[in-house]
C-alpha positions, 0 to 999 in steps of 0.5 A: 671624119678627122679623128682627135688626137689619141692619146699615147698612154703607157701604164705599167702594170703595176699593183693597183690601188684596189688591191693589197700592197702584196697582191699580184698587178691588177688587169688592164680590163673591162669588168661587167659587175654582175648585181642582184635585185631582178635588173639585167645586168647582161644588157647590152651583149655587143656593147663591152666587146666593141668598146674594148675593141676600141680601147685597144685600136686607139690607145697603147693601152694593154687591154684585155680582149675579153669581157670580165664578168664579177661580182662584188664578193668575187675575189677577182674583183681586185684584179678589175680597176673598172667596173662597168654596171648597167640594166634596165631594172632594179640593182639591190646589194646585199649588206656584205656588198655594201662595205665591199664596192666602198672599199674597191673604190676608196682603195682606187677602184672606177665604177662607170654605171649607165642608165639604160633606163629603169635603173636610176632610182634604185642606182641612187638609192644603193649609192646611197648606202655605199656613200651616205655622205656624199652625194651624186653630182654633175661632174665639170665640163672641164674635168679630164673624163670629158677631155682625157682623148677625145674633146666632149666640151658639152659632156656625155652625149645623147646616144638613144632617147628615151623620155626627152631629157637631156644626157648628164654625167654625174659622179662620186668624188673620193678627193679630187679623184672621180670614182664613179661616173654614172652616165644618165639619160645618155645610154652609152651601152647602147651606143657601144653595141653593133651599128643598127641593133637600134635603127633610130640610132644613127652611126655618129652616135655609135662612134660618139659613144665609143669615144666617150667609153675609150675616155672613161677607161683611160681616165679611170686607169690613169688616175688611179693612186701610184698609175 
């Protein structure tokens, strides 16, 4: 299979937007957001290390080989300009988590939440709380999450199927900036994990996931305010 072209991307490491201007640089990783309410955060083990694997096979990008694991009242979750959610349950955030995830991503922080079935409504409802005033919608085909290395002209891909309903990226803009990007129907963690932990799921699928994922990240680092 011929590979689309791959972006060479260099972003110095620079303070990030998430932080104060005299806090240390920011990491270029990946950062699981641990949540309360009964979901499992944790799903999908294999799915975070593959995709970073892949973040650095593809890219120049400097990413960190491990899985960071916060939560919203962590003081390293400065550090993380991407945030990646997912579980099958119910997600409740506290009245201090609230203003808390707000201000990450108005200050230039990425939340990439994925659907991995049974988390939508309570999704809906916390992002809610957090952003009463705007509202989750389905983000263009044309935007540069769907093309920043690889081309997706039809949006997220359908990576596992569940109830028939097609995939859909739907987001929360600050400005122009995607802020979050919340992948529906399409369940990308399980696409991110090993080749044949899910035997309905053939290995096209796997790679369409992790292309996908390598898009997200270099979107959400490169959009940043000052990247």
């Amino acid at each position: 299979m011929r590979l689309p072209r791959i972006l060479l991307v260099a972003v110095p490491l620079l303070a990030a937007a998430v932080r104060p201007a005299a806090a240390p640089a920011a990491r270029l990783a990946v950062a699981r957001l641990q949540y309360d309410g009964g979901g499992d955060w944790y799903a999908n083990p294999s799915s975070i290390p593959n995709l970073i694997t892949a973040i650095r096979q593809r890219t120049t990008l400097d990413v960190d080989p491990k899985e960071a694991r916060v939560t919203l009242m962590d003081e390293r979750l400065w550090d993380y300009p991407f945030l990646h959610l997912t579980g099958h349950g119910n997600i409740r955030l506290t009245d201090a988590e609230v203003p808390r995830l707000r201000e990450y991503l108005l200050k230039g922080g990425f939340l990439h939440a994925d659907d991995n079935y049974g988390l939508d409504d309570s999704f809906r409802r916390e992002m809610k709380r957090v952003f009463p005033d705007r509202d989750l919608i389905d983000v263009p085909l044309r935007h540069p999450v769907y093309h920043a290395v690889y081309d997706f002209p039809q949006g997220v891909p359908k990576i596992h199927e569940h109830d028939g309903k097609p995939a859909r990226g739907l987001g929360i803009f600050i400005g122009d900036r995607l802020a979050v990007f919340y992948s529906y129907e399409s369940d990308l963690g399980n696409g991110w994990e090993d080749v044949g932990t899910y035997k309905d799921d053939p290995p096209d699928l796997h790679e369409k996931a992790l292309q996908m994922g390598v898009n997200l990240f270099v979107y959400a680092v490169t959009s940043r305010p000052g990247a």
